[in-house]
N, C-alpha and C positions, 0 to 999 in steps of 0.2 A: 504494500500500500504506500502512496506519496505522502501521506500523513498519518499522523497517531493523533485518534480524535479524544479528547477526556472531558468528560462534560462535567458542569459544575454546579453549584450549590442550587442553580438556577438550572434547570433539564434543557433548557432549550439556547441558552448562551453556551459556546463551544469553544475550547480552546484546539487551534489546531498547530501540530508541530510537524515542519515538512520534514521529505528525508533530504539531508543534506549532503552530498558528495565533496570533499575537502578533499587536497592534499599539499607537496609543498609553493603550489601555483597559489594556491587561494580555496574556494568554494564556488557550488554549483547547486540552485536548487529550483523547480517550478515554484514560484508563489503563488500562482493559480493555474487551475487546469478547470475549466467546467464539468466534464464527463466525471475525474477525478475526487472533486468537490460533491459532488450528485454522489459518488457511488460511496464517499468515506461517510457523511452526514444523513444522504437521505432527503438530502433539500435540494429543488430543483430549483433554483433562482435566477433570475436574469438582471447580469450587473446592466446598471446604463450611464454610470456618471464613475470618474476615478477622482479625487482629491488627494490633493499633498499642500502639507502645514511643516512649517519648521519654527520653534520656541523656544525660548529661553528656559534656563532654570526657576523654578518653581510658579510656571506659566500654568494655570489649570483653564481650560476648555472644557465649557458644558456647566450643566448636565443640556443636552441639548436632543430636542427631536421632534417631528412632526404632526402634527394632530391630524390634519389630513394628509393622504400623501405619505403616510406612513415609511419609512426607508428603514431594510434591513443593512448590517454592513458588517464589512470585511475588512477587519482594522491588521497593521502593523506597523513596526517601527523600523526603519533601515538604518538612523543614527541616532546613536543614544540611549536613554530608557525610559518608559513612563509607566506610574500606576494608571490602569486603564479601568474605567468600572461602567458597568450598567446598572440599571434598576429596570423592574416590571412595575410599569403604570399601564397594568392592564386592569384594570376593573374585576372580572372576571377569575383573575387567577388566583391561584392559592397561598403565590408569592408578589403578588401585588405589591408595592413600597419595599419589598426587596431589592439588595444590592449584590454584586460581584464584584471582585477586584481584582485583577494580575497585572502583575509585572509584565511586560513587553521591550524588547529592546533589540538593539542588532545586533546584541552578542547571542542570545537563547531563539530568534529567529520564530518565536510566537507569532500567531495570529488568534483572533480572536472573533467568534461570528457573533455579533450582535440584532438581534431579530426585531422587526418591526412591532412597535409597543413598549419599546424599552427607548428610556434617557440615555444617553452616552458619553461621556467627558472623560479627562485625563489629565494628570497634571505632570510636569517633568521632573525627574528624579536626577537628570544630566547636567552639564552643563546646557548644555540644546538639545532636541533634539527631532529630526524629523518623521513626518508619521504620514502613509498611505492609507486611503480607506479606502473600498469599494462599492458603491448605493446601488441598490435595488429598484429606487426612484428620484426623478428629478429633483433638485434645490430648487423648493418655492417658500422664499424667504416670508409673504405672508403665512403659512403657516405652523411658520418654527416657534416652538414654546422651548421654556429652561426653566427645568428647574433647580430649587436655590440650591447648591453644590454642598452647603455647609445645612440641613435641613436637621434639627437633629431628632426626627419622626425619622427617618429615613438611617439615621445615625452613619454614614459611613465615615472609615476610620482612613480618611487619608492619610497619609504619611508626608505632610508636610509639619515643618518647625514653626514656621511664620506663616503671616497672612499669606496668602497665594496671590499671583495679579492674577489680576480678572479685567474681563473686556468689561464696558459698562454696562451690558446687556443682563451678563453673566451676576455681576455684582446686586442687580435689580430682581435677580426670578423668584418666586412664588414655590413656597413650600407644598410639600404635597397633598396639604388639605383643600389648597387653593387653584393647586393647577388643573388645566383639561387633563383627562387621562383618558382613556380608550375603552370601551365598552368590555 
């Protein structure tokens, strides 16, 4: 198999670890393959947007997602490292205000599937560092919600020392009793 799938606290968030070919040239690995992706998860998905971000240290992004227009994603990191986390703000679920958290970075070569119905954010643990994701649907900035990153209903245990920067969007969002969430 191209990946070793391990799922997490949350059934439906996935961390996946490619196989990597090394030796004293460097490394060699698919970061995506769709047939591959389909056959290790079980999810047929179709990417249609790529994004790349690069941040400074203790930069946290998010918690961020779309009420309509829903986007699953295909997170990782090629420089640096970040705790990366989801939560389920699915109405419905059993982990509803649930969180996840892993490490991601370009030495452990993690990705991480984040599914439509879940907030997504990350804060940097590097000095920089940059991060691909892959969406499931288009950026329609009307209707992107956040929520508040520090919520503590939500309680996650970032691993920051200090205040985080926050974009000023980020610094404004609406705790989870407040925000839309998903049926």
């Amino acid at each position: 198999m191209p990946y070793t799938v391990t799922q997490t606290r949350l059934p439906e968030v996935l961390i996946l670890e490619p196989k990597v070919f090394g030796d004293a040239r460097g490394f060699f690995f698919e970061s995506f393959n769709a047939r591959d992706f389909c056959q290790c998860t079980g999810l047929d998905v179709n990417f249609v947007q790529d994004n790349h971000s690069k941040s400074a240290k203790g930069v946290l992004r998010g918690l961020h997602y779309q009420i309509q227009h829903p986007q699953g994603k295909l997170v990782r990191v090629t420089q640096g490292e970040v705790f990366d986390v989801a939560v389920d703000l699915r109405k419905s679920s059993p982990n509803f205000g649930k969180w996840e958290g892993v490490v991601l970075s370009a030495d452990n070569k993690r990705q991480l599937w984040v599914p439509p119905g879940f907030a997504h954010g990350f804060v940097v643990l590097s000095e920089t560092a940059e991060f691909l994701y892959k969406t499931t649907d288009y950026y329609h900035p009307e209707f992107e919600r956040s929520l508040l990153w520090s919520d503590p209903t939500v309680g996650i245990q970032w691993p920051v020392g200090n205040a985080p920067l926050l974009a000023a969007k980020d610094a404004v969002a609406l705790v989870l009793e407040k925000v839309e969430v998903f049926p």
